[in-house]
C-alpha positions as CSV (number, residue, x, y, z in Angstrom):
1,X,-33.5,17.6,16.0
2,X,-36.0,20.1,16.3
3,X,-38.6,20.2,19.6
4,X,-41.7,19.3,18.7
5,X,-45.1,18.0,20.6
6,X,-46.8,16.0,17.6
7,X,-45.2,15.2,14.7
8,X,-47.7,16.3,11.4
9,X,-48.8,13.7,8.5
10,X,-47.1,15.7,6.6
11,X,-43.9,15.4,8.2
12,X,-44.3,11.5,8.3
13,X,-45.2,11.4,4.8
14,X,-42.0,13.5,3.6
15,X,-40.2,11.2,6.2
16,X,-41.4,7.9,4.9
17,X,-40.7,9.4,1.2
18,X,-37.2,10.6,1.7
19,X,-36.5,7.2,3.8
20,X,-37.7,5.0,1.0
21,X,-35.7,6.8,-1.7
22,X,-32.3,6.5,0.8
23,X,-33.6,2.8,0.8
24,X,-34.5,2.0,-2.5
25,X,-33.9,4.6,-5.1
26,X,-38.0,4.9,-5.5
27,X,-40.6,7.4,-3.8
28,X,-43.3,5.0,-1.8
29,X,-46.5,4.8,-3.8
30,X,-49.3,6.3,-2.8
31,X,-50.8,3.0,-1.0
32,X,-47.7,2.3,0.6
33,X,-47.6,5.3,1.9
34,X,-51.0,5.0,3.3
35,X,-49.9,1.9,4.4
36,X,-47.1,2.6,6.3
37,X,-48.7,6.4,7.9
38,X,-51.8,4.1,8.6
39,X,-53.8,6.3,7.1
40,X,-56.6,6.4,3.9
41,X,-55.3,7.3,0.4
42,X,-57.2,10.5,0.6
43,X,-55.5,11.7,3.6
44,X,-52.1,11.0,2.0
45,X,-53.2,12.6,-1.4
46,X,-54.0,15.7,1.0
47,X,-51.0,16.1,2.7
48,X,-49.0,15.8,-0.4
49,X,-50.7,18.7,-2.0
50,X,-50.2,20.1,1.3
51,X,-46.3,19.9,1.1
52,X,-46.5,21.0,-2.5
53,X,-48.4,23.7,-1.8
54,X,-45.5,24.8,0.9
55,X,-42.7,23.7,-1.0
56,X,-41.7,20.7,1.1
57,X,-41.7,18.8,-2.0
58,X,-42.7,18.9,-6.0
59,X,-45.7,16.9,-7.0
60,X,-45.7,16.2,-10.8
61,X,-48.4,18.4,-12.6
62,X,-51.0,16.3,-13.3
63,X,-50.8,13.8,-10.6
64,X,-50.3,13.5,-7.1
65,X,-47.7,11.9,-7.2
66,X,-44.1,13.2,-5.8
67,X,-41.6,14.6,-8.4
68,X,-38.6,16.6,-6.5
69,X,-38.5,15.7,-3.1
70,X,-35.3,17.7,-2.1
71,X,-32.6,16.7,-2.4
72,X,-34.0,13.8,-4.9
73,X,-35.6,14.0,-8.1
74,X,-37.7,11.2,-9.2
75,X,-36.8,12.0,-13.2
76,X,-33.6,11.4,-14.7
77,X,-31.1,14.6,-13.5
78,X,-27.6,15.7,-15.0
79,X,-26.3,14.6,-11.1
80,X,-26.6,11.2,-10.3
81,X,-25.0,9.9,-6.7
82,X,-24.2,6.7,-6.1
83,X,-23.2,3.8,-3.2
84,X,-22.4,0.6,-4.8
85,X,-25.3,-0.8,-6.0
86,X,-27.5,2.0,-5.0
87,X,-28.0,5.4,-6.7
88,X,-30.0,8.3,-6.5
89,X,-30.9,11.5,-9.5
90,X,-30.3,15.0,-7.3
91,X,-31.8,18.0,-9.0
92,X,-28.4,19.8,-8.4
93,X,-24.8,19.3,-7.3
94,X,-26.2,21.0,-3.7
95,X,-28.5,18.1,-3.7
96,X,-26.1,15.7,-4.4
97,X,-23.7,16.6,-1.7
98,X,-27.1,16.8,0.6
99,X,-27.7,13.2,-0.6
100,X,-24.1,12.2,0.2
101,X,-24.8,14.2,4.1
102,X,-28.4,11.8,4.5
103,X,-26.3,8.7,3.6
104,X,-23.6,9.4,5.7
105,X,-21.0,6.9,3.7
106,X,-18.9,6.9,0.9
107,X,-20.8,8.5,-2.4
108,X,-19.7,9.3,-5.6
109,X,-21.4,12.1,-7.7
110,X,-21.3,11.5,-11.0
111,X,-22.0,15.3,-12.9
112,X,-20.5,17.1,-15.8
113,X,-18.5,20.6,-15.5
114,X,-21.1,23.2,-16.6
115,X,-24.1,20.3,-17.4
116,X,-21.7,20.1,-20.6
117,X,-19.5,17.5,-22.2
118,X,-16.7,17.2,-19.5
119,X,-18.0,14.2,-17.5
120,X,-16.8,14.2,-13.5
121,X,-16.9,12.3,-10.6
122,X,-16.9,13.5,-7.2
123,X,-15.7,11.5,-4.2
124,X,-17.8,12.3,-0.9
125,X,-18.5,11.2,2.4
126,X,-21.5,12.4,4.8
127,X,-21.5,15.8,2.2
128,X,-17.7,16.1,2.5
129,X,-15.8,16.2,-1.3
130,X,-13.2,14.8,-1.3
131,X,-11.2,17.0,-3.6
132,X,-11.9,21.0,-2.9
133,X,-10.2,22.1,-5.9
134,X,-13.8,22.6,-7.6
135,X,-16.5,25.9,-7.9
136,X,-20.0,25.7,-8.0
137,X,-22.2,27.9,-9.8
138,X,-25.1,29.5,-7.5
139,X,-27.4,30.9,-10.0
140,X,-29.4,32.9,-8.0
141,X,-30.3,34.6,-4.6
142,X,-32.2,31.7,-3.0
143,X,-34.8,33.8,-2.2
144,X,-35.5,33.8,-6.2
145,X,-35.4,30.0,-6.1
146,X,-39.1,29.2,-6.0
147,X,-39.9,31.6,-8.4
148,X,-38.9,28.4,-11.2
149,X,-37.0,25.5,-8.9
150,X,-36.1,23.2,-12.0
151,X,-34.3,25.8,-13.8
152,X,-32.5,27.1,-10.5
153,X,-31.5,23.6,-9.9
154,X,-30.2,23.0,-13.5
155,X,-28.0,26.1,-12.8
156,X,-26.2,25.2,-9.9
157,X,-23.5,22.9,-11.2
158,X,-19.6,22.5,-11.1
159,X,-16.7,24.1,-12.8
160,X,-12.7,23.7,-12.7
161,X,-12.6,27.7,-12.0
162,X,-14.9,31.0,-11.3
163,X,-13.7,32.2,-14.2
164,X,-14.8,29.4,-16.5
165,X,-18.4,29.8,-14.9
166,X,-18.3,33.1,-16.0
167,X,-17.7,32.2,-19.4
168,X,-20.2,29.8,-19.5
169,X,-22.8,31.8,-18.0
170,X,-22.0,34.8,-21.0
171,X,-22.2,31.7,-23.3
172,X,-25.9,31.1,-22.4
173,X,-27.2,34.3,-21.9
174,X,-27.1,33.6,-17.9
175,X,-27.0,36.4,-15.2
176,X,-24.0,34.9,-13.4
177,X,-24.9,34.2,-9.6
178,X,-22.0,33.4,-6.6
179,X,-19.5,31.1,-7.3
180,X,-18.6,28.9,-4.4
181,X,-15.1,26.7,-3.6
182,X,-17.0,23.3,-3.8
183,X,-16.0,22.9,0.6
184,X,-18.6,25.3,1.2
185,X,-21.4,24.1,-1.6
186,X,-20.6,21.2,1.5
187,X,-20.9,22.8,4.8
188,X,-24.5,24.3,3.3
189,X,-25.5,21.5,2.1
190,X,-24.8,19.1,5.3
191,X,-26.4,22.2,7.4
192,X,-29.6,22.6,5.1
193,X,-30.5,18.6,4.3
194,X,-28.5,16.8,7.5
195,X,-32.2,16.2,8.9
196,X,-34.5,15.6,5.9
197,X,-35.5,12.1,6.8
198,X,-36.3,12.8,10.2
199,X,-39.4,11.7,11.7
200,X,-40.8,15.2,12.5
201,X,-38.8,17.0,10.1
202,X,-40.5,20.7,8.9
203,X,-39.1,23.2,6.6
204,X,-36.8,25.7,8.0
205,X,-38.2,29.2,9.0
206,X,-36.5,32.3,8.0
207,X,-34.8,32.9,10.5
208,X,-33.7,29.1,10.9
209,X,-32.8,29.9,7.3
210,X,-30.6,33.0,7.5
211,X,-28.8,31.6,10.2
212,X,-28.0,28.5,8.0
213,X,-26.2,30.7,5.6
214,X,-24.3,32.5,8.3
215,X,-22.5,29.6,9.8
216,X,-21.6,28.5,6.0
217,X,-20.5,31.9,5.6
218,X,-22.7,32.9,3.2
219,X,-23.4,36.4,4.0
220,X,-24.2,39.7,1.6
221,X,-26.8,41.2,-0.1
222,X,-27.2,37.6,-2.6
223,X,-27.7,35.6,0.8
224,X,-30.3,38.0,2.3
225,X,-34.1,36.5,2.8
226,X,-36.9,38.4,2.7
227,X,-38.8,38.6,6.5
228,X,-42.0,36.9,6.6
229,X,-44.2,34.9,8.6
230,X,-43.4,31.7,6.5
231,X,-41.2,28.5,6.1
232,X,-38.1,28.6,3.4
C-alpha cells in the first residue's frame, strides 16, 4: 500500500465504487455514494468528474454517472468473469485477469478467441490462468491507450497462437501490437490492479508505471512512457 497522509474523496469514492462492484456486480449510486463518503451529492458529482477528468475512471457522456471503472465496465463487454453466482463485464481480457487478482479466488473468464465466434473459458485464481498455453493481443503502446480507451480495450483479447493474431489483425485492417503468452497478460495485470479497491488508492505515476512493466518484463520501445509530471 502506498504512504499516504490523507486519503482524497476521490480515492474513497473510486474505493467505495470498485468495492461495491467486487460486492454486487453494480457501481453505488450516486446517493449511496454520498451516503457512505458522508458527503453531499454535489461533492460526489465533483469528484467523479474529477477522476474522469484524470482517467481514474469513465463517466458515461451525458451523465455523471460511472461507465468504465478499470478493470470493470458497467455495459455489457465481450469478457465477462465470474464466481458462482457472482459476475462482473471487464473491458478486456487484462481487466479480467485484474478482476480475477481483486477477488483473489477461483474465477472463470468467459471471452471468445479474437472477440469472434470461438467461445472460451479461462480458469484463474488471484490473476493466475490456469492454462498458459494462450496469447493475448496488446493493441497498442499503452501510452496510446487514452487516446480512444474502448477501442484499445476491445483490442486486447485472446488467441490460440501469435500467428493467428496476426491474421486476424490483417483481417480487420488492424496495426498488429505485442503479443503476450497469456502468464504475463497475468503478472501485469496482478501488478497494475492488485490495489484498486484500496482505501487510498491513486493512479500510478510514471515512473510507478515504467517500473510496473519492468518487473512483468515488458521492456522496448512499445513499453516506453512518455516523461511527464502526471499520473498514468
Amino acid at each position: 500500500m502506498k504512504a499516504t497522509t490523507e486519503v482524497s474523496l476521490e480515492s474513497l469514492v473510486h474505493h467505495f465504487i470498485v468495492a461495491g462492484l467486487l460486492e454486487t456486480g453494480r457501481a453505488p449510486s450516486l446517493p449511496q455514494l454520498a451516503t457512505r463518503a458522508g458527503k453531499s451529492p454535489a461533492e460526489i458529482e465533483t469528484a467523479l468528474r474529477s477522476l474522469d477528468a484524470t482517467h481514474g475512471l469513465v463517466l458515461h457522456p451525458h451523465r455523471c454517472e460511472p461507465w468504465v471503472v478499470h478493470p470493470f465496465s458497467t455495459s455489457p463487454t465481450h469478457t465477462w468473469v465470474s464466481s458462482g453466482k457472482r459476475g462482473w463485464w471487464a473491458p478486456c481480457l487484462w481487466c479480467g485477469l485484474g478482476i480475477s487478482a481483486l477477488h483473489g479466488g477461483a474465477v472463470t473468464i468467459h471471452t471468445r478467441i479474437g472477440a469472434e465466434a470461438e467461445p472460451i473459458e479461462i480458469s484463474a485464481r488471484g490473476g493466475v490462468p490456469a492454462d498458459a498455453s494462450l496469447w493475448v493481443h496488446f493493441p497498442e503502446p499503452p501510452r496510446f491507450a487514452w487516446n480512444n480507451v474502448h477501442h484499445f480495450c476491445a483490442r486486447l483479447v485472446a488467441f490460440r497462437a501469435p500467428g493467428d493474431a496476426a491474421k486476424w489483425a490483417d483481417r480487420h485492417g488492424f496495426t498488429l501490437g505485442e503479443v503476450l503468452p497469456i502468464a504475463q497478460l497475468g503478472d501485469l495485470a496482478r501488478r497494475w490492479y492488485g490495489r484498486h479497491a484500496d482505501h487510498d488508492w491513486s493512479k500510478w505515476t510514471v515512473a510507478e508505471a515504467r517500473q510496473i512493466f519492468a518487473d512483468a518484463g515488458l521492456t522496448g520501445r512499445f513499453w516506453e512512457l512518455p516523461d511527464a509530471d502526471r499520473k498514468f
